[in-house]
FITI-257280 format. One record per residue (C-alpha): x, y, z; residue in one letter. Coordinates in steps of 0.05 Angstrom, whole numbers, plus 32768, in hexadecimal, padded with zeros to 4 digits. Example, Ala and Ser with C-alpha at 12.3 -4.5 7.8 and 13.67 -1.06 7.14 Angstrom:
<atoms>
80F67FA6809CA81117FEB808FS
</atoms>
This chain:
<atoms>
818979A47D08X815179777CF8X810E79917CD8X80EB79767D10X811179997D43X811079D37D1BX80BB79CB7D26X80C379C07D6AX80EB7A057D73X80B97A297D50X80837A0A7D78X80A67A207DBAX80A87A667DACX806A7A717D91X80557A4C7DD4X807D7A867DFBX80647ABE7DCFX80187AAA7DD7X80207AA97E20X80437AE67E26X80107AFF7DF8X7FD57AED7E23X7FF47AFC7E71X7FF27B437E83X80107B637EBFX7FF97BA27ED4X801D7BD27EFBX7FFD7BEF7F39X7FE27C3C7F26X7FC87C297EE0X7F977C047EB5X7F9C7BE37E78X7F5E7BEF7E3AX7F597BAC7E1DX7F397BAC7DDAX7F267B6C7DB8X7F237B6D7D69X7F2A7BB97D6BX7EF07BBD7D98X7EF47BD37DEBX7EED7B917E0EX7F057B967E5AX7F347BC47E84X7F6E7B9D7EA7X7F787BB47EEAX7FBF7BA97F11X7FDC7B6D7F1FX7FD77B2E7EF8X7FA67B2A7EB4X7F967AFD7E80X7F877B0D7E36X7F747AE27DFCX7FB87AE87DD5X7FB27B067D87X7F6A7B207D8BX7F707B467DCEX7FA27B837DCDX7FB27BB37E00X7F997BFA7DEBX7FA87C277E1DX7FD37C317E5AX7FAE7C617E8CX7FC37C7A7ECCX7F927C817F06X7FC57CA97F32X7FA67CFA7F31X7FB87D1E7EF7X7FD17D637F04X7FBC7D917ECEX7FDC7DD17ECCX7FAE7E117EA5X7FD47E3E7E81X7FC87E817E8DX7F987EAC7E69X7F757EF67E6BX7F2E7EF77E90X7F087F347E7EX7EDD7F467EC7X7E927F627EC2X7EB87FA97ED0X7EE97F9C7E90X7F247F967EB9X7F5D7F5E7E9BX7F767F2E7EC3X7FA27EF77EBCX7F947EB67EDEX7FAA7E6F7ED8X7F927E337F03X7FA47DED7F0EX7F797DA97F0AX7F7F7D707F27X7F5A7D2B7F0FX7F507CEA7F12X7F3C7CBA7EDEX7F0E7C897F01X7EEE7C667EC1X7F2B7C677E93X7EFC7C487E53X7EDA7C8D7E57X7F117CB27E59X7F357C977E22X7EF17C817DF3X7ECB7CC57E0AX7EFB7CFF7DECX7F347CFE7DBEX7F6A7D227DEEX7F477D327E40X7F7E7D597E53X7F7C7D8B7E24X7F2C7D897E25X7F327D947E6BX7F657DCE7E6EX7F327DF37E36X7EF67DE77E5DX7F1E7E057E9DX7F2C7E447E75X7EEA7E497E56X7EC47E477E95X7EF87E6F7EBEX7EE77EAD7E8BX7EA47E9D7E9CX7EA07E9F7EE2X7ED47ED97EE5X7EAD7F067EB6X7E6B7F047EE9X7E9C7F267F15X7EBB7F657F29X7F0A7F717F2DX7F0C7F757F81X7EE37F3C7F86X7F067F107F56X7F447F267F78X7F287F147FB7X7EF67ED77FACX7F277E9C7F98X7F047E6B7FC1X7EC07E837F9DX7EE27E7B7F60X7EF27E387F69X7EBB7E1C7F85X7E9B7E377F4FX7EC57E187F1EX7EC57DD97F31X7E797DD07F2FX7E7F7DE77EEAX7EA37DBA7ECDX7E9D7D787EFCX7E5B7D637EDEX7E7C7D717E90X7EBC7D407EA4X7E947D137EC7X7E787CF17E85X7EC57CEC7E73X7EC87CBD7EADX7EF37CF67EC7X7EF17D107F15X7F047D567F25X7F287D487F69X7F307D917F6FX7F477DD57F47X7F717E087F62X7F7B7E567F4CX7FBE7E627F48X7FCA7EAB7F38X7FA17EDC7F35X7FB97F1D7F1CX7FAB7F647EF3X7FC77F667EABX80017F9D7EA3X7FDA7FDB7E95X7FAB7FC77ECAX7FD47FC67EF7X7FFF80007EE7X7FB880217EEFX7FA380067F37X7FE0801D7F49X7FD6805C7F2FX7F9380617F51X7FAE80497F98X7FE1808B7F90X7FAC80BC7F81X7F84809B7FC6X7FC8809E7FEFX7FCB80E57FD7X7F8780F37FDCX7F8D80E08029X7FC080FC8037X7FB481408019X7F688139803EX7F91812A8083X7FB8816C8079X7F808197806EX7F61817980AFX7F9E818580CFX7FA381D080C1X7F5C81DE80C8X7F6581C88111X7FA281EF811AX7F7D82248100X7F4482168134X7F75820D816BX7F9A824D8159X7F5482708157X7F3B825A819CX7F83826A81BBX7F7782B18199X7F3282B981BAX7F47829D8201X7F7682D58200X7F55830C81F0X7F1882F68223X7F4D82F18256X7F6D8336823FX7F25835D8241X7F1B833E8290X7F62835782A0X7F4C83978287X7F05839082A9X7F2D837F82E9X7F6183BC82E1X7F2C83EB82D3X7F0683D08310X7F4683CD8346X7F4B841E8322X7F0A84298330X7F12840B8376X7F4D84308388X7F36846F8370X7EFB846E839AX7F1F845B83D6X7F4F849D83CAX7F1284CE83C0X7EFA84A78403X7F3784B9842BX7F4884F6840FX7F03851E8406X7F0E856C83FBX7F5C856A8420X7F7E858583D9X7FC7858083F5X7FD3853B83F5X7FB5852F83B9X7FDA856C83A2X801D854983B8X80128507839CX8000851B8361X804185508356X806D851D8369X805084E78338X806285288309X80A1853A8320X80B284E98317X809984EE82D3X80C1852982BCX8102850D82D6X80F284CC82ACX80E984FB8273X812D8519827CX815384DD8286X813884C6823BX816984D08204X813B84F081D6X812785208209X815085628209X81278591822BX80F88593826BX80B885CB8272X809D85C982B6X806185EB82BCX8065863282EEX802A8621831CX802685D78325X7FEB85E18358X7FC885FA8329X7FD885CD82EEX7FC885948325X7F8985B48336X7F7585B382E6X7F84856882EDX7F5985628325X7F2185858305X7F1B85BD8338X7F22860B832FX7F3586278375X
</atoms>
């Protein structure tokens, strides 16, 4: 091979390097940092580009798809010095990618610290049931914290979500604890109820029944009363057939008497007119 063509062969590929050099196709989701002489000069965007080959040189490759940045987890101290755990997830969106990359050394990790930092924050103006309860608070709260901060990264916070929000191991072998001591605290306090209105019910049944006893007796004593009346009525100063009725109610009684195991022997009286006149309360 000749030294011309030997030229010639040079000069075609350094014809096909420069223009490789100096067309740039970018792929759809990204953009290219273009620095010029080691200085920023433009930001390719997809599609078809043109560079000045050997002084322009791609930098950076940045995607604008959402990042999703997971927070690790980490203890939050509340305002009422209970431990919790909690971890969240970001999600961003580079939308001036010269920022991003010129602005910090590493965003992700800056972001994932200032997550952390302001979660303690927020967390520790709190108490333990409404940290436990207030995610949406928390989050809302959260992202205005740290929008404006990102925002000079050329950074958007799309949105952040708490993941988990829980008590540390001793705390919650505590609540747990505590939630016992209420169950048992109820249910001890619903016993005592229950046997003081036994107690009250027992009482009142107690009382209903002796009212009712005394007017049975009230009523007995009265019919008595009645029928005793009615007797002295009918019979006036006739002593026989009061005389009769009472001996045979007598007579009855002794035979009861008798029939009784225990009994084993009878007495009747010699002159049972005049025992029944003693009963009577009259002397002749």
């Amino acid at each position: 091979m000749s030294g011309v063509s030997i030229v010639f062969l040079a000069f075609l590929v350094f014809v096909a390097v420069t223009i490789f050099k100096g067309v740039r196709i970018v792929p759809q989701g990204y953009k290219w940092i273009v620095q010029r002489l080691g200085k920023y000069d433009t930001t390719l965007n997809p599609g078809l580009n043109f560079v000045i080959p050997y002084i322009d040189e791609v930098a950076y490759k940045v995607t604008t798809k959402d990042i999703v940045l997971d927070i690790p987890s980490q203890e939050v101290i509340s305002r009422d010095n209970a431990v919790l755990l909690m971890n969240a997830v970001a999600y961003i969106n580079l939308t001036t990618p010269e920022k991003a990359v010129y602005g910090i050394e590493n965003y992700t990790w800056a972001i994932q610290n200032l997550v952390q930092t302001s979660l303690r924050s927020i967390v520790g103006e709190m108490d333990l049931d409404d940290a436990l309860s207030s995610r949406d608070h928390i989050k809302a709260k959260l992202k205005a914290a740290i929008s404006d901060d990102i925002s000079d990264w050329g950074i958007t916070l799309k949105t952040v979500e708490i993941q988990d929000i829980k008590p540390s191991h001793t705390m919650q072998a505590a609540m747990e604890e505590q939630a016992a001591a209420e169950r048992q605290r109820r249910a001890t306090v619903t016993k005592a109820d229950g046997e003081k209105q036994a107690a009250i019910l027992e009482a009142d049944g107690r009382l209903e029944a002796s009212r009712r006893d005394a007017e049975a007796q009230i009523v007995l004593a009265e019919s008595s009363q009645r029928a005793i009346e009615l007797v002295s009525s009918a019979v006036g100063d006739k002593e026989i057939p009061v005389a009769y009725l009472l001996g045979e109610q007598y007579v009855k009684a002794m035979q009861d008497m008798a029939k009784s195991n225990n009994a084993k022997t009878v007495v009747l009286p010699a002159d049972i007119m005049n025992t029944i006149r003693g009963v009577m309360g009259r002397n002749n």
